[in-house]
VMD Tcl script that draws the C-alpha trace (Angstrom):
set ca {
  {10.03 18.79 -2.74}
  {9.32 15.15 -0.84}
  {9.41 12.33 -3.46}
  {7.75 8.99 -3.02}
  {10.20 6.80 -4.12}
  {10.25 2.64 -4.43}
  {13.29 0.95 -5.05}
  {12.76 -2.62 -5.92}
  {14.48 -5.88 -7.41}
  {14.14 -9.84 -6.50}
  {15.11 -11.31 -3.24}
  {18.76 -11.48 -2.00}
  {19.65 -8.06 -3.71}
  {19.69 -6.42 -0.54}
  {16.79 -4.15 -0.69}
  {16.48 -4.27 3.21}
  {20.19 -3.69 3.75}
  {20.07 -0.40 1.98}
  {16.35 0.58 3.39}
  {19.10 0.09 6.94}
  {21.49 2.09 5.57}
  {18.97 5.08 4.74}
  {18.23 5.49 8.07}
  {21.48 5.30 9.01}
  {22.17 8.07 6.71}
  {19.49 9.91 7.52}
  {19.28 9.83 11.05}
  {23.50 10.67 11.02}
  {22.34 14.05 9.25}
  {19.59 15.07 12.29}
  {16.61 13.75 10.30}
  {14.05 11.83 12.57}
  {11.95 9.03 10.45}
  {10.17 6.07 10.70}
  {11.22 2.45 9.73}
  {7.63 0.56 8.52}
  {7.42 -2.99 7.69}
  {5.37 -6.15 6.93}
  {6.23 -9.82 7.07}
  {9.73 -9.71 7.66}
  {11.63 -13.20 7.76}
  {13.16 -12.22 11.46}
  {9.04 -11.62 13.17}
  {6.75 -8.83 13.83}
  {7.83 -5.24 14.08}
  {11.64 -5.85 12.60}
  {13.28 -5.03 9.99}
  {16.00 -7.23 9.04}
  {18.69 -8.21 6.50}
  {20.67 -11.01 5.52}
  {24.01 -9.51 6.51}
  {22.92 -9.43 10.27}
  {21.32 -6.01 10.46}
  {18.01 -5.73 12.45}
  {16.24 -2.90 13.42}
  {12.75 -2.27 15.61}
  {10.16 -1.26 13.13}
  {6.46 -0.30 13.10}
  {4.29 -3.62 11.97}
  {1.87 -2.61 8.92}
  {-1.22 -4.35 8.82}
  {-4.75 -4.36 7.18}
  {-5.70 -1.26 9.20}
  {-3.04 0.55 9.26}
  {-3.35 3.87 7.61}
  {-0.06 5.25 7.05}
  {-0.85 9.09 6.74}
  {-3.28 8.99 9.51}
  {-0.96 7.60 11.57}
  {2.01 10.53 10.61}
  {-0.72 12.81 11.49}
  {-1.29 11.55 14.67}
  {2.24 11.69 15.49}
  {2.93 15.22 14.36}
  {0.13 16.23 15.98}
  {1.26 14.91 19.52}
  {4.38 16.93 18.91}
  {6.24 14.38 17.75}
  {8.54 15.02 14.46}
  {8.79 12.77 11.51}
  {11.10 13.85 8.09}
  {10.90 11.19 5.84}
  {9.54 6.97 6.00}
  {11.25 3.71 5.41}
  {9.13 1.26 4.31}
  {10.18 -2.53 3.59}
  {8.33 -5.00 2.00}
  {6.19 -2.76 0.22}
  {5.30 -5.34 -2.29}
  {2.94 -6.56 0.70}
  {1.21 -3.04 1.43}
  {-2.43 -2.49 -0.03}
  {-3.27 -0.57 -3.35}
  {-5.01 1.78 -0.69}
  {-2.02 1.97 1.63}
  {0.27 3.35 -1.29}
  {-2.19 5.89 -2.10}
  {-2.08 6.65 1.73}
  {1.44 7.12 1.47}
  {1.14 9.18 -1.90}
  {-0.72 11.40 0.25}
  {2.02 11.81 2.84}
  {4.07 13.22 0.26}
  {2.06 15.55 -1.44}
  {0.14 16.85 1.57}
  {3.00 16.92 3.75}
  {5.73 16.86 2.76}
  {7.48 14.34 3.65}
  {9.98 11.88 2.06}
  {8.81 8.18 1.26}
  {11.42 5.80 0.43}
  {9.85 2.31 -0.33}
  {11.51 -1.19 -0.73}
  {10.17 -4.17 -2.43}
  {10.17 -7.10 -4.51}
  {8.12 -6.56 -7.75}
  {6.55 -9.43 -9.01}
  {5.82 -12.76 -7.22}
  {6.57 -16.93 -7.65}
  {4.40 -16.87 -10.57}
  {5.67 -13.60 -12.12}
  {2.77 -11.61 -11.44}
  {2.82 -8.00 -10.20}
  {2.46 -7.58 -5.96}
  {-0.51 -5.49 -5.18}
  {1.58 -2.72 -4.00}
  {4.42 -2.78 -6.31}
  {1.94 -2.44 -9.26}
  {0.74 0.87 -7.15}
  {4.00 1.86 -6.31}
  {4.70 1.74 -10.05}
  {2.21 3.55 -10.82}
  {2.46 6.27 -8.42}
  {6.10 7.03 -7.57}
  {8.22 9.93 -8.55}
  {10.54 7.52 -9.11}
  {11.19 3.65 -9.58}
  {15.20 2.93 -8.87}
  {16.14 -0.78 -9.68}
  {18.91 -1.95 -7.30}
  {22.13 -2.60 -8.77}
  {23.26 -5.53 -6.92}
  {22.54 -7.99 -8.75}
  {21.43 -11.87 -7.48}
  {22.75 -14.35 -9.23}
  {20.95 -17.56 -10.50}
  {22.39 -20.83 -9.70}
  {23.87 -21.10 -12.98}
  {25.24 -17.76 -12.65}
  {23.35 -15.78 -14.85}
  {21.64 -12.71 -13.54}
  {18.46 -13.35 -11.43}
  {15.69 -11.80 -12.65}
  {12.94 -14.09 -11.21}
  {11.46 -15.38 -7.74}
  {10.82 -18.70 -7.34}
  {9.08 -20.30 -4.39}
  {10.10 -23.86 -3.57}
  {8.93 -27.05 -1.34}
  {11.88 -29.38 -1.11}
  {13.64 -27.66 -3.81}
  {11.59 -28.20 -5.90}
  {9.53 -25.37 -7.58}
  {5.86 -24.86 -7.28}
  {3.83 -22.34 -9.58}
  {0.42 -22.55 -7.39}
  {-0.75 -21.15 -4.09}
  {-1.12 -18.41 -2.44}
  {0.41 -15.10 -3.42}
  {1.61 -14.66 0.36}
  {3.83 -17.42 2.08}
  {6.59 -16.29 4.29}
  {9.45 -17.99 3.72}
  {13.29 -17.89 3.36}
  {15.77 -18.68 0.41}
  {17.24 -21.08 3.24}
  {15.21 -23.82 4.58}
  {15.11 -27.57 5.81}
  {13.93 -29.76 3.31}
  {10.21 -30.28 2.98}
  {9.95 -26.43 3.90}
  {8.66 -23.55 2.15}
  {11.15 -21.18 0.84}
  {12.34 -18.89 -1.86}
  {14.66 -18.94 -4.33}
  {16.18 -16.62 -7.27}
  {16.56 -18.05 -11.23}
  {17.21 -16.38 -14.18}
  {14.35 -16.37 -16.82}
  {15.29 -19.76 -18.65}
  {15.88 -21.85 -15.46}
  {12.20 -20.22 -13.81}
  {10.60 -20.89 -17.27}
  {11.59 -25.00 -17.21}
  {11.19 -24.80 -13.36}
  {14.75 -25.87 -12.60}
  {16.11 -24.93 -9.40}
  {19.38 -25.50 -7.70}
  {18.12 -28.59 -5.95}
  {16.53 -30.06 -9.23}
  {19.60 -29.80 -11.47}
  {21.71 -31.42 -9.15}
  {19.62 -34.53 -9.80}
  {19.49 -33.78 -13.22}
  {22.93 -34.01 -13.77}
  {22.03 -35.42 -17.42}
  {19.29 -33.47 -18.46}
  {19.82 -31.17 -21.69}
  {18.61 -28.72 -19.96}
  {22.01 -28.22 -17.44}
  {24.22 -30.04 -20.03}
  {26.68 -27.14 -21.82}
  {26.72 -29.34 -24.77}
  {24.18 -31.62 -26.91}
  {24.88 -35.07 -26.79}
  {25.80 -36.70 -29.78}
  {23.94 -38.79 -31.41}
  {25.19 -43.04 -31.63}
}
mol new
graphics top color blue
foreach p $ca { graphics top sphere $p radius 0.5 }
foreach p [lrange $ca 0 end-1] q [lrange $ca 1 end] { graphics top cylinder $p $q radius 0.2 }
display resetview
């Protein structure tokens, strides 16, 4: 039986890397799919990942209605076995259901990649319908790393390197940017919860909060 499937984690775990590699897999073995997407960091209609890969992709936007548009395909003879779908986290409530559908009514294979909650630790849209609809919710096992180390577990959108907590829930961005820039980066609980990024401990060189040690009192 097809399976809607969404495997998620935070940024830089490679999510799009192995939504690449599916394909690969898949299309090695005969299968003929198709590669979906929304807001990637590389432009319209691309998939991309941080290794290099790239891939032409079908652009998902407000209208889009995913199993109308497998119907329309199949139905000009064309042949489609299972879908790849990156960012996911940016997909309508509606657009999962859409894609629920595509599994149950024909049969067909949905593999889904996505980030799950957001810079303020809130659920996506369509990673809180993913969640609740999937056959099955696979956490990637490479794991990001905070820049202390620890395992990231949190997003964290920054301007300057330094972290904001307000804004909108959308703002395409990278986790490598000028300065003054929007852009993303990954922190374990503790560090998102005081708001201390990379940028801001290296100026904080003396705050408790980066020291391994508690200064002693004179």
């Amino acid at each position: 039986m097809a399976e809607l499937v969404f495997f998620s984690g935070t940024m830089d775990c490679g999510k799009s890397t192995l939504a690449l590699q599916m394909d690969h897999n898949h299309t090695a073995r005969g299968r003929q799919g198709l590669i979906l997407t929304r807001n990637d960091r590389a432009g319209a209609a691309t998939i991309s990942s941080r290794l290099g890969l790239r891939a032409d992709a079908v652009e998902v936007t407000d209208d889009l209605d995913f199993h109308a548009h497998v119907v329309q395909r199949l139905s000009a003879g064309g042949r489609v076995d299972y879908l790849i779908c990156d960012e996911a986290q940016f997909f309508a409530a509606e657009q999962v259901d859409q894609l629920a559908r595509v599994v149950d009514e024909l049969d067909i294979d949905v593999y889904t990649f996505g980030i799950t909650t957001d810079f303020r630790t809130r659920l996506f849209p369509g990673s809180q319908r993913l969640i609740e609809l999937a056959d099955r919710v696979e956490v990637l096992q490479v794991e990001a790393l905070c820049w202390c180390g620890a395992r990231a577990t949190h997003n964290a959108r920054t301007v300057g390197g330094v972290m904001v907590v307000e804004g909108a829930q959308v703002v395409v961005g990278d986790i490598s940017v000028d300065q003054d820039e929007v852009g993303y980066e990954v922190l374990c609980r503790r560090h998102h919860r005081r708001r201390l990024t990379s940028a801001t401990a290296r100026v904080s060189v003396l705050s408790p909060d980066v020291l391994p040690f508690e200064e002693q009192q004179a």
